[in-house]
N, C-alpha and C positions, 0 to 999 in steps of 0.2 A: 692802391689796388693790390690785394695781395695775391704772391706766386702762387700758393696753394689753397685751388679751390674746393673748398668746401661748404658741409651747411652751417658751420661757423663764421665764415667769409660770407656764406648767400644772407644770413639775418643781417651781421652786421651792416652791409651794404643798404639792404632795406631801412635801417636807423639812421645811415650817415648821408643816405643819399646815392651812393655811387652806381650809380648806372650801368657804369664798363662793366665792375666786378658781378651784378645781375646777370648782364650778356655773360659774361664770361660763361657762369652758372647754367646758363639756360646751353649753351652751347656743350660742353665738356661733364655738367655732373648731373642734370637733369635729362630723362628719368632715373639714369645709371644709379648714381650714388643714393639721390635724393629725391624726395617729392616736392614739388612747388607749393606743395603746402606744410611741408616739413616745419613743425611748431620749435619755439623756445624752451628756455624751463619756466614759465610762465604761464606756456599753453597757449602762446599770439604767435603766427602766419604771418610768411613777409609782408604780405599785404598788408595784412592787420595795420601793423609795426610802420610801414609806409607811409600810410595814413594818416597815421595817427600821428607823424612826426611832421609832417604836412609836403613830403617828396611826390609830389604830381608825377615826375616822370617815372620816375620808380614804379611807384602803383598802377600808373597808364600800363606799364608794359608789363607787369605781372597780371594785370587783368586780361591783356591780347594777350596773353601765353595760355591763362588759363588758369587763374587764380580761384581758390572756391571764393566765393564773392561774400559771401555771410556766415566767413567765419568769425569767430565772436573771441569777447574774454567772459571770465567767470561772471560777470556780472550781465552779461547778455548786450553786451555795447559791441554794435557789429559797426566796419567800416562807415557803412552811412553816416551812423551815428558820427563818426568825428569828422567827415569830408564836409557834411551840412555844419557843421560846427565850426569849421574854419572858413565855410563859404568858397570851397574848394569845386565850381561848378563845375569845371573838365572832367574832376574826379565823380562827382556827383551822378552827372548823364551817363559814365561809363559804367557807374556800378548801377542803376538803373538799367542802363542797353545789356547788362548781361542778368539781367534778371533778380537784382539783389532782392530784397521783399521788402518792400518803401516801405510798409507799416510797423516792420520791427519794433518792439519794443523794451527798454532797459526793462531789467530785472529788479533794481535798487528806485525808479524813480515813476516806470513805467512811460515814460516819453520815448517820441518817434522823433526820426531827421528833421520833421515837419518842425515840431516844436523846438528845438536846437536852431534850426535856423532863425523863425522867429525871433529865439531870447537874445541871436546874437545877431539881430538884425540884418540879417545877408539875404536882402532883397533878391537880387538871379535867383539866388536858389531857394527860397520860398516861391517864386513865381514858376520855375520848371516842377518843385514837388508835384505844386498844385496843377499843373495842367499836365502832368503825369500821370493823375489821379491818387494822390496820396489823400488818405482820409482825414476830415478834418474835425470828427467828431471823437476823437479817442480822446479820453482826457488821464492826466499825469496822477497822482499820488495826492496831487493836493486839489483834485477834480478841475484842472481848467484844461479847455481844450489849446489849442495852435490858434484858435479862432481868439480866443481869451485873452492867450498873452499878446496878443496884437491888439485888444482894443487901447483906446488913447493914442496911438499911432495911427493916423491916417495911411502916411504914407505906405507901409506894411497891409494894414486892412482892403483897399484895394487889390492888394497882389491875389486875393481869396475869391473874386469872381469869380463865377464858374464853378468853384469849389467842388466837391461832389462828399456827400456825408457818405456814401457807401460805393463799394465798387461798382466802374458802370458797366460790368458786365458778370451776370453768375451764369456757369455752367448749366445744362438742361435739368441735369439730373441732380443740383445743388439740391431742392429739396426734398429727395428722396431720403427714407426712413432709415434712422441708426440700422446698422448692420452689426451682427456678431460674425466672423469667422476664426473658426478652427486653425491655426499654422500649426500641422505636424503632431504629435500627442503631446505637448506641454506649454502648447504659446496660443494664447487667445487674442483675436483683434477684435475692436472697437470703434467703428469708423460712424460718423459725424458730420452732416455738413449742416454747417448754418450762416447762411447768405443775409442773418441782420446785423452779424460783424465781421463777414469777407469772411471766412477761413472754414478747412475742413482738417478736423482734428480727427487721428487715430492714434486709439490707447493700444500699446500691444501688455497684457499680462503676461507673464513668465511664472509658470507654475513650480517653476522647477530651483530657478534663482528664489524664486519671490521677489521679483520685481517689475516695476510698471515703468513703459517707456512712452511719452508720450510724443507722438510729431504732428505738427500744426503747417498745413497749408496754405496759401494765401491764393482765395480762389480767383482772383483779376492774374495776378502773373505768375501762379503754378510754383511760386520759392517754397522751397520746402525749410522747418527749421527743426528740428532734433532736441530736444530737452536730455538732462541728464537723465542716468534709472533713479528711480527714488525705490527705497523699500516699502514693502507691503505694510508694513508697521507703519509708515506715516499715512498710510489709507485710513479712508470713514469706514467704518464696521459696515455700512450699507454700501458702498463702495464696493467691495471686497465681498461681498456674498452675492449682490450683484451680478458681477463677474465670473463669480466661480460658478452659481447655480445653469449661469449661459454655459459654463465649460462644460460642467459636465452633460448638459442638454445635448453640446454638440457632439459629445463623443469622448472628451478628454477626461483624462482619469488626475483626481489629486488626494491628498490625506486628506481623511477626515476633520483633522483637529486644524486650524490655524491661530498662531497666538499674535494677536494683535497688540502694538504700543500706544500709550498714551500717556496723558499727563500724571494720572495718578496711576502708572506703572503699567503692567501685564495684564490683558484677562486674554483669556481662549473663549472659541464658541465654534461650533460645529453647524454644519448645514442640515 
């Protein structure tokens, strides 16, 4: 346990396990010094780092503190993803109970906890995903769903009872009509609900950056997930006129000219 606490001493503890030196943290340099979510040079949260190292206690008590629950790494593998992985069900229910977003999905493979549990057959927590309401029709990169990689296993395939291929509950207003709004005179939103695969996405455009942020909700348990900015240059020409002809509709003013990237270089086009 080391004398001086800090967020050097708060990650390390998260990796090794140490519990004390957490308290310690949570007591003496937390909010003071640092945030509870205070990242590495890697860009992973104690939690994350916890997790992923398989310290149940550790993570139990950064998540009652107050942990952001779906914080991720570069590749979009958030806690879940490695708690169902190990079959870590204490850990599992607690990032569930604070509202992680079960359906998450990797960026590199497009799988959810769901299927992680499955490939590493950790029956509890395929059986809590599932009567959690974790979807079971998302399928991975090589199209098979959680349902998929359990056939040939009985014993697994039972755990899917009940299953629900979509969330069992969408908000009223889930199928009301895309929305354009105005933020301010250079940020345009885009908001989106579609209740045939759980989520309600809003694009914000950045007139000003030139760039698109995208955030996707998950309409059963309200998690929100944050994608990087991307620039306007990896936009579809339709895309991007799109949006801008809604901007200026609503009010906001931008250049005439935008030059767009692609494979075979630069072209511009105006509205």
């Amino acid at each position: 346990m080391g004398f001086f606490h800090n967020k050097k001493t708060f990650l390390k503890a998260a990796r090794t396990g140490d519990l004390d030196e957490i308290q310690h943290c949570f007591a003496r340099c937390i909010p003071e010094k640092f945030d509870i979510d205070v990242e590495d040079d890697d860009g992973l949260t104690a939690l994350f780092i916890a997790v992923q190292e398989g310290n149940s206690n550790v993570a139990l008590a950064l998540i009652r503190a107050g942990a952001k629950v779906d914080a991720h790494n570069a590749d979009y593998v958030y806690p879940l993803h490695n708690a169902a992985f190990k079959g870590d069900l204490d850990v599992v229910k607690a990032l569930v109970g604070a509202k992680a977003d079960i359906d998450a999905v990797i960026r590199t493979n497009n799988r959810t906890a769901l299927h992680w549990a499955v490939d590493k057959e950790m029956g509890s927590v395929i059986e809590f995903l599932v009567k959690s309401g974790a979807r079971t029709d998302i399928a991975d990169k090589a199209g098979r769903t959680a349902i998929d990689l359990a056939k040939g296993k009985p014993h697994l395939l039972k755990l899917f009872q009940g299953a629900a291929a979509a969330p069992a509950s969408v908000p009223a207003d889930a199928g009301a009509k895309e929305q354009w709004t105005l933020i301010g005179k250079g940020r345009l939103a885009h908001h989106g609900a579609y209740p045939e695969i759980g989520r309600k996405i809003t694009e914000i455009f950045n007139f000003e950056s030139r760039e698109r942020t995208v955030i996707t909700e998950n309409l059963k348990t309200g998690a929100e997930t944050l994608a990087p900015p991307e620039s306007f240059d990896a936009l579809s020409e339709d895309a991007l006129r799109k949006a801008l002809a809604e901007f200026r509709a609503a009010g906001g003013t931008a250049e005439d000219e935008f030059v767009m990237g692609n494979k075979a270089g630069k072209k511009s086009f105006r509205l």
